[in-house]
Backbone as a ProteinNet text record, in pm:
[ID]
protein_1_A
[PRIMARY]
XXXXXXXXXXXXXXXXXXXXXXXXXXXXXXXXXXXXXXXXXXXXXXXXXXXXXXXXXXXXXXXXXXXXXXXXXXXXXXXXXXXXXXXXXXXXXXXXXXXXXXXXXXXXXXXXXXXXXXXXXXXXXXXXXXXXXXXXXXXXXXXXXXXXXXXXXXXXXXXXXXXXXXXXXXXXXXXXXXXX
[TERTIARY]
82	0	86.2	194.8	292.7	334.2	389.4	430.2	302.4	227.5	110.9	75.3	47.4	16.2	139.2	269	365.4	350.7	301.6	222.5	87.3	50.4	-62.9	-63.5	44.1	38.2	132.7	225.1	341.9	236.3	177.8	64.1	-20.5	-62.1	-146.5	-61.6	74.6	155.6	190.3	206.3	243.1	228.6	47.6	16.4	113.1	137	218.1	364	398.9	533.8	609.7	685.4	711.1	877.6	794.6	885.7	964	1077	1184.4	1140.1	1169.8	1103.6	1136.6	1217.5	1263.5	1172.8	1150	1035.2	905.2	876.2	777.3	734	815.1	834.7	830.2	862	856.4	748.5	675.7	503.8	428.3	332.8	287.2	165.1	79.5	-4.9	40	127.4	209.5	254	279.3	320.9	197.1	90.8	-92.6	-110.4	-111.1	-166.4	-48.9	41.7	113.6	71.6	44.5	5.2	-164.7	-232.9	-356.4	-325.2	-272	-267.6	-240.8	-112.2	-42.8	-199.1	-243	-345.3	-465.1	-526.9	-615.8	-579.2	-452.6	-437	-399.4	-310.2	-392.6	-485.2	-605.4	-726	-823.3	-856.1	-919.2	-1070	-1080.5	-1207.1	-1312.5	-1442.2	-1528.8	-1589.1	-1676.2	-1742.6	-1835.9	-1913.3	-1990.1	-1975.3	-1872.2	-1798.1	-1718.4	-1838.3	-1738.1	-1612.7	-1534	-1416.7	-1403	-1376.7	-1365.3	-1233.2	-1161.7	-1062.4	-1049.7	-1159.1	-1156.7	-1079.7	-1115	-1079.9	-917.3	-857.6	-734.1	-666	-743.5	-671.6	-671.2	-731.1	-688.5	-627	-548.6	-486.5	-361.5	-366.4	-259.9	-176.8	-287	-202.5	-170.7	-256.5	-144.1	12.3	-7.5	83.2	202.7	181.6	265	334.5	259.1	262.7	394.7	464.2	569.5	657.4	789.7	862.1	805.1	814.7	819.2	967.4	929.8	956.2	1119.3	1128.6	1252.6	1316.9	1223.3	1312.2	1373.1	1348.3	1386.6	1505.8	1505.7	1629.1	1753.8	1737	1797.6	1865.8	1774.9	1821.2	1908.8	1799.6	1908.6	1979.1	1995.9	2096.2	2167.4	2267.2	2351	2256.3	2107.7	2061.3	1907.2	1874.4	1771	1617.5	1552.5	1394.1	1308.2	1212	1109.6	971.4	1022.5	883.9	819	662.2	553.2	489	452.1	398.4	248.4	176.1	1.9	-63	-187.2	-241.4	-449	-524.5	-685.6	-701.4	-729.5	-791.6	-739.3	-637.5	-641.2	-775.8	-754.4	-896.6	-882.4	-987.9	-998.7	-940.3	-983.5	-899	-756.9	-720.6	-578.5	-474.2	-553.4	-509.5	-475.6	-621.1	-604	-520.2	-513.3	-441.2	-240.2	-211.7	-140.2	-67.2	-197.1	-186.5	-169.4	-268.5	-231.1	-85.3	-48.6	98.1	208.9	185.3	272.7	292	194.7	194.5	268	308.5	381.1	550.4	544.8	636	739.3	889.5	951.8	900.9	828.2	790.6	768.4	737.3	678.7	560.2	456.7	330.2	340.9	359.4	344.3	305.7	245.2	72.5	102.8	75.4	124.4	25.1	-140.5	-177.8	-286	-374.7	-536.6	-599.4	-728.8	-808.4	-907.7	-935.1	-1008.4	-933	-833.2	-761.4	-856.7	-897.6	-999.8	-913.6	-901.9	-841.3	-949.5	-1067.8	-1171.9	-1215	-1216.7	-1246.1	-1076.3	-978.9	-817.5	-828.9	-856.8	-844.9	-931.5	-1089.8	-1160.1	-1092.9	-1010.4	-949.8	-856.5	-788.2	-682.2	-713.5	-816.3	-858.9	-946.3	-1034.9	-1048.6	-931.1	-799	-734.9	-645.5	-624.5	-578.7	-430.3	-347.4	-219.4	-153.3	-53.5	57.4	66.3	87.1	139.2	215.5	313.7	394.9	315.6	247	171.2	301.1	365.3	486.6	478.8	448	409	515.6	628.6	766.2	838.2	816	897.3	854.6	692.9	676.3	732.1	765.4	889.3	973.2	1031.5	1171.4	1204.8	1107.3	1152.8	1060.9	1059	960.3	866.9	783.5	716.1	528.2	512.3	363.8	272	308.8	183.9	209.6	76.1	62.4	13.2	7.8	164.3	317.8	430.6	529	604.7	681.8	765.2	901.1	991.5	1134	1202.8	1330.3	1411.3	1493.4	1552.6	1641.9	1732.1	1850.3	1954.9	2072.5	2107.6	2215.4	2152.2	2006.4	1957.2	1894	1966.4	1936.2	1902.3	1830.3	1724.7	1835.2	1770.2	1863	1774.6	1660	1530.7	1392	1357.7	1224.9	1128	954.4	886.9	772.3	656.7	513.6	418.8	317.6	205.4	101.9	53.9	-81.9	-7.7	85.1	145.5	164.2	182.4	221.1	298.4	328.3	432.5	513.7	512.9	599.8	685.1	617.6	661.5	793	707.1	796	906.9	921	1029.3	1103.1	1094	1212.7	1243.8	1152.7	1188.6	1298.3	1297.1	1344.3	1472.6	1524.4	1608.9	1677.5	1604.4	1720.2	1761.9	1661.7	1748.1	1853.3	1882.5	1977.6	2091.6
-118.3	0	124.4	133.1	222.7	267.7	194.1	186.1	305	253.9	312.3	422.1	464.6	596.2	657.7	637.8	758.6	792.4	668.9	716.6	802	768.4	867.8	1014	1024.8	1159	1227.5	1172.1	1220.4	1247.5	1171.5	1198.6	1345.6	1328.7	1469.3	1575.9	1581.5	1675.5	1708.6	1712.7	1672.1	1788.5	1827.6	1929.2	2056.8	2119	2208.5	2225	2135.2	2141.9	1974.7	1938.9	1790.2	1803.1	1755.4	1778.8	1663.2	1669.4	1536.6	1496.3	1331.1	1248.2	1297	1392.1	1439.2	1529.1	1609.2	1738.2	1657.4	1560	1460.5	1450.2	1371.1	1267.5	1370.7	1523.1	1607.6	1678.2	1642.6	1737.4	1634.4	1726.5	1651.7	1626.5	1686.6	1559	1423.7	1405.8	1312.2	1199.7	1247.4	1151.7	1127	1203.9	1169.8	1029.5	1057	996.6	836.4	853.7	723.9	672.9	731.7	669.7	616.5	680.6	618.9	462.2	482.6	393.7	268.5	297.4	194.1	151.6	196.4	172.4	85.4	123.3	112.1	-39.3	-110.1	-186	-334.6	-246.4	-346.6	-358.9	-325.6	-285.4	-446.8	-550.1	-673.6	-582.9	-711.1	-678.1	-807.8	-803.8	-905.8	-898	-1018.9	-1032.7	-979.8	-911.2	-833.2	-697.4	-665.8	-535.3	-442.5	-382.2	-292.9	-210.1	-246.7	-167.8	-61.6	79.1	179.2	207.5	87.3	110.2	-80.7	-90	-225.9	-233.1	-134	-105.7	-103.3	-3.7	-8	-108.3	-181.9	-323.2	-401.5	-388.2	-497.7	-383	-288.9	-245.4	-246.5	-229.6	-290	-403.2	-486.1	-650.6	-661.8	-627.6	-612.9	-510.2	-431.3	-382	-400.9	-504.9	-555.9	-669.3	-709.8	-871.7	-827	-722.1	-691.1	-592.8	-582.7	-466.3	-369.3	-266.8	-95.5	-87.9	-22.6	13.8	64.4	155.8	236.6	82.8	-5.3	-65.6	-194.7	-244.9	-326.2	-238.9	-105.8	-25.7	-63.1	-42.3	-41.5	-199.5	-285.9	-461.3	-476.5	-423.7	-460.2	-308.8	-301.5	-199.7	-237.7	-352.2	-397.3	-492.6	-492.3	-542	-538.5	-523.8	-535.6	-540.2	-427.5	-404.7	-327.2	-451.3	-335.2	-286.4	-136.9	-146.4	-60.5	-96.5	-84.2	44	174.9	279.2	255	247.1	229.4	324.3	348	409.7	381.7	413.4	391.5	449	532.7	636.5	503.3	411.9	339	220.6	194	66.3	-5.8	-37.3	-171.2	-312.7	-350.4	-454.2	-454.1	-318.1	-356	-350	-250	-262.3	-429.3	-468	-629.2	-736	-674.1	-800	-736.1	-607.3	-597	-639.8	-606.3	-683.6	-833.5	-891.3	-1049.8	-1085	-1029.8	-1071.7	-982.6	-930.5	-899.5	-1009.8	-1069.9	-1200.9	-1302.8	-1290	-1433.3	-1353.6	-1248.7	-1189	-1087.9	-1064.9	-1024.1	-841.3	-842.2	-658.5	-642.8	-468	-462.4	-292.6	-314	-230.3	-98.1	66.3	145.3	256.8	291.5	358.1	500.9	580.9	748.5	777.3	719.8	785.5	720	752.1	734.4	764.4	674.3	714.9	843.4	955.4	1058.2	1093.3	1058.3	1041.4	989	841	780.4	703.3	604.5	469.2	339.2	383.6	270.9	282.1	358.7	333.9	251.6	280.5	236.7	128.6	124.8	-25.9	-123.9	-79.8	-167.6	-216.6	-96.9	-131.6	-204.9	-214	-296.9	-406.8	-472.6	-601.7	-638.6	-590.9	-607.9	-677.1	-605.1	-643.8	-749	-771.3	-934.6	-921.4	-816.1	-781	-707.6	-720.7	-635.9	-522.4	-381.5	-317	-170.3	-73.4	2.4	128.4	209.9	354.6	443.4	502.9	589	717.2	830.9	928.6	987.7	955	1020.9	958.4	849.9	749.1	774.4	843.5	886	1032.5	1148.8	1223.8	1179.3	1059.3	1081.1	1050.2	908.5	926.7	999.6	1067.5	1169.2	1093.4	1021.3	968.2	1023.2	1020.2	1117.9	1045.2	932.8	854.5	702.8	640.2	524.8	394.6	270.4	202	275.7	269.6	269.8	172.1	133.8	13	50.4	44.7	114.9	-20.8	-35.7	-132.7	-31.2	-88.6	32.5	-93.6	-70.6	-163.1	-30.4	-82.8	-46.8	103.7	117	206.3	314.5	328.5	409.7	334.9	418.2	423.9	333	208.4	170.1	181	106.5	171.1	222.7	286.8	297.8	277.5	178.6	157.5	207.1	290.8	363.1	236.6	246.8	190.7	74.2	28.9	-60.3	-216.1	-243.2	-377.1	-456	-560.3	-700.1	-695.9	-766	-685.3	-824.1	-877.4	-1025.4	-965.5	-866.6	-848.6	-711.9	-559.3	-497.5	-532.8	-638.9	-754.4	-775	-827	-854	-710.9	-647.4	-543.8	-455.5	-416.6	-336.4	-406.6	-530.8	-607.2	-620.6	-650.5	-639.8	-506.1	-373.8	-230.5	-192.1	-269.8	-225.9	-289
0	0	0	50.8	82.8	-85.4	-127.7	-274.2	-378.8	-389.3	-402.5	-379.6	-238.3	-176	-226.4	-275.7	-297.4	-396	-507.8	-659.4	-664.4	-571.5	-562.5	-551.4	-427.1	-410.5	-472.5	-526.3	-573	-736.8	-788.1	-929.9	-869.4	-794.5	-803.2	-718	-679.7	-670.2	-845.6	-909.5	-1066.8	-1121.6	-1096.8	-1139.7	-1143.5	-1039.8	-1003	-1036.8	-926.2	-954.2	-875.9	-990	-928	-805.5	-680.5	-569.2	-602.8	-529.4	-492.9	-354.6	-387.5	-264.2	-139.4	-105.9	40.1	59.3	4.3	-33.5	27.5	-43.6	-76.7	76.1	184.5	260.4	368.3	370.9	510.2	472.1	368.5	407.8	474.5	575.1	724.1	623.7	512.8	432.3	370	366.7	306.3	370.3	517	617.5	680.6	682.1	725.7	660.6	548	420.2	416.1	445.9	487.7	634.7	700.9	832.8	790.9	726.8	703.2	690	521.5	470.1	493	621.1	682	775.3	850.5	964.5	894.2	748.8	707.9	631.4	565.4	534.6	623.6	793.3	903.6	958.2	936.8	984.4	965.7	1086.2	1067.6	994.7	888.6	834.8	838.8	866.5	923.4	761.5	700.8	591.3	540.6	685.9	638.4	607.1	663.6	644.9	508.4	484.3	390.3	384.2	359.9	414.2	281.2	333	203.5	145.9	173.7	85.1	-17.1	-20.2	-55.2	-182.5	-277.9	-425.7	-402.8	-321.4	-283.7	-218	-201.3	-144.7	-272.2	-342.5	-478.9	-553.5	-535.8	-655.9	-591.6	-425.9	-350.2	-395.8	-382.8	-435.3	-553.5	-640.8	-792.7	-802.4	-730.8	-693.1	-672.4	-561.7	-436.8	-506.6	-627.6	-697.9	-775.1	-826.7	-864.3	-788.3	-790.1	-731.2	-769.7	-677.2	-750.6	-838	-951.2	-1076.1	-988.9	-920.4	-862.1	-775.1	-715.5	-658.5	-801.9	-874.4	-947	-1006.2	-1046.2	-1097.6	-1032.6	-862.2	-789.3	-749.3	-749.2	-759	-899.4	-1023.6	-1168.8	-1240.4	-1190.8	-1201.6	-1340.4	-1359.6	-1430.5	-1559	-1519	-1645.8	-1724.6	-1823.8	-1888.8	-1804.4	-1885	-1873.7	-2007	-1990.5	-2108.7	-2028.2	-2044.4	-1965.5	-2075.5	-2047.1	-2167.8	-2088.9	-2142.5	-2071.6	-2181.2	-2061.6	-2098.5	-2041.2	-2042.1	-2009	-1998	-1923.2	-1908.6	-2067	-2082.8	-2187.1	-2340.4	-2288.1	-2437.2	-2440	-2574.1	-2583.4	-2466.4	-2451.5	-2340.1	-2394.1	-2556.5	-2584.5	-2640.9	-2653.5	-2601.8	-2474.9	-2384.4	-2273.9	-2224.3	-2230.3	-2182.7	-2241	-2396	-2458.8	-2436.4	-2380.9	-2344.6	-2189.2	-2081.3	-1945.7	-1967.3	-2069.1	-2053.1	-2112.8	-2199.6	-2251.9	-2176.5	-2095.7	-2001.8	-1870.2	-1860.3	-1754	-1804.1	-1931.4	-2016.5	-2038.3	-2074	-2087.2	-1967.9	-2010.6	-1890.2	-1886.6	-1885.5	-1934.2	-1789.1	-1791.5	-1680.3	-1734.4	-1700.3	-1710	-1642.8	-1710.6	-1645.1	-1632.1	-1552.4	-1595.5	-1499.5	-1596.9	-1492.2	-1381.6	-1364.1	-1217.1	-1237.9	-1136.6	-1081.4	-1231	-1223.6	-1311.2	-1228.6	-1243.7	-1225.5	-1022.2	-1041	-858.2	-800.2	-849	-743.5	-739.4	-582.9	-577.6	-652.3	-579.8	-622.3	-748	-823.1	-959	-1055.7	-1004.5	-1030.9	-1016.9	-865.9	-845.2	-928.5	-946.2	-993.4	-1128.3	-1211	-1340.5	-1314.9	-1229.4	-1192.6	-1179.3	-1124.7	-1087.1	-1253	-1275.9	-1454.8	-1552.4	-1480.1	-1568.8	-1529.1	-1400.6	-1372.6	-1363.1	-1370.2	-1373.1	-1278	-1238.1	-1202.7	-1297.4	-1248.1	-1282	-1198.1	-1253	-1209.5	-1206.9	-1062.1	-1060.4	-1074.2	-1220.8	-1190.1	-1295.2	-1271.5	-1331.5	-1373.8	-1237.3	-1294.5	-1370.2	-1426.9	-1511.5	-1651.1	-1639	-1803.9	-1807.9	-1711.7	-1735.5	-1764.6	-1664.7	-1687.6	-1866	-1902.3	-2025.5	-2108.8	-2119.2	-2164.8	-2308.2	-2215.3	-2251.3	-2310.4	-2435.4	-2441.3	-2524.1	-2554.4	-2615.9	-2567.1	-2607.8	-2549.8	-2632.4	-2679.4	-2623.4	-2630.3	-2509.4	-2565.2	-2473.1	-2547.4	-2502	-2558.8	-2389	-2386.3	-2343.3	-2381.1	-2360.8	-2273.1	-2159	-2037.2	-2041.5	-2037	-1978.4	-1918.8	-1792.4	-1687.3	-1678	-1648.7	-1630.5	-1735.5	-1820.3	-1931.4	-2085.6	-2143.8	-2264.2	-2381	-2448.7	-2550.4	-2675.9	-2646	-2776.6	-2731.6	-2856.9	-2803.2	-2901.8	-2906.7	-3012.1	-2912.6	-3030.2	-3001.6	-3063.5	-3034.4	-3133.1	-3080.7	-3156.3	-3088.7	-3140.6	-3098.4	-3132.6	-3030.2	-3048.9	-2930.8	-2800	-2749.3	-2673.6	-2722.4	-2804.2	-2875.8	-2966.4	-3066.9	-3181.3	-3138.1	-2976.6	-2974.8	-2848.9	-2797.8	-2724.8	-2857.2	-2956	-3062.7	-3128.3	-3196.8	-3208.5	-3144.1	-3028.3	-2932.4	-2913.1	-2913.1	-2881.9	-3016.9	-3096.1	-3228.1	-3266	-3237.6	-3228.9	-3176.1	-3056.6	-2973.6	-2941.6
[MASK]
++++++++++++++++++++++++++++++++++++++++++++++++++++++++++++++++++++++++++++++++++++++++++++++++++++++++++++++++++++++++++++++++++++++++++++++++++++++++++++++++++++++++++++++++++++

């Protein structure tokens, strides 16, 4: 959940002006909003009980089901990633036929923010779609990323190719790999 809530708020800090995580981490909304989160995700829940972050608990676990995007940098440092920048606003059947071949494939899914900054409407898309994926708004800065599919090959951290378009993620895995 932690992972998450920093995509969250760090996405609708965005607007303005994009802080650095230290910036981030000493505003007292920020550290609220992590103490929630933390409280609300140990929080026993009975069956009959609606819990209002239910939506956020399944976008939690897809979440959780892969590293954060910054921490896998930090583990592979010294090797290879494609990560596919998607987005809601694309078709629904390719979103999905992109989430499902990302479950077969070494990719990793990454999506700049909240749909409308709701968790529960996110989440519900999240669980629709049956996947892991990366909440990182600053990763479509960093590679200045503005349309969607795009699928970047990163090795030892930095950019080796890059392919746009409504294609496989089979066809831009060879692609991207024989570019580079």
């Amino acid at each position: 959940m932690l992972s998450f809530v920093k995509s969250g708020f760090l996405f609708l800090s965005l607007a303005q002006a994009t802080p650095s995580v230290e910036d981030l981490q000493q505003n007292p909304a920020y550290a609220a909003g992590v103490a929630w989160a933390k409280k609300m995700a140990q929080a026993p829940q009975s069956k009959d009980e609606k819990h209002c972050c239910q939506a956020a608990a399944y976008l939690n676990k897809a979440v959780q089901e892969r590293p954060r995007l910054s921490e896998r940098q930090m583990v592979k440092q010294n090797s290879e990633q494609i990560l596919v920048f998607v987005s809601f606003s694309m078709p629904d059947a390719s979103l999905k036929a992109l989430a499902h071949s990302a479950a077969l494939q070494p990719v990793t899914l990454v999506l700049r923010g909240l749909i409308e900054n709701s968790f529960k409407k996110t989440g519900e898309k999240v669980k629709d779609l049956n996947t892991a994926l990366d909440i990182n708004p600053q990763a479509f800065e960093d590679y200045h990323v503005t349309q969607v599919p795009t699928f970047i090959l990163v090795r030892h951290g930095k950019e080796v190719a890059r392919l746009s378009g409504n294609v496989t993620v089979e066809f831009a895995v060879t692609q991207l790999r024989g570019a580079a």
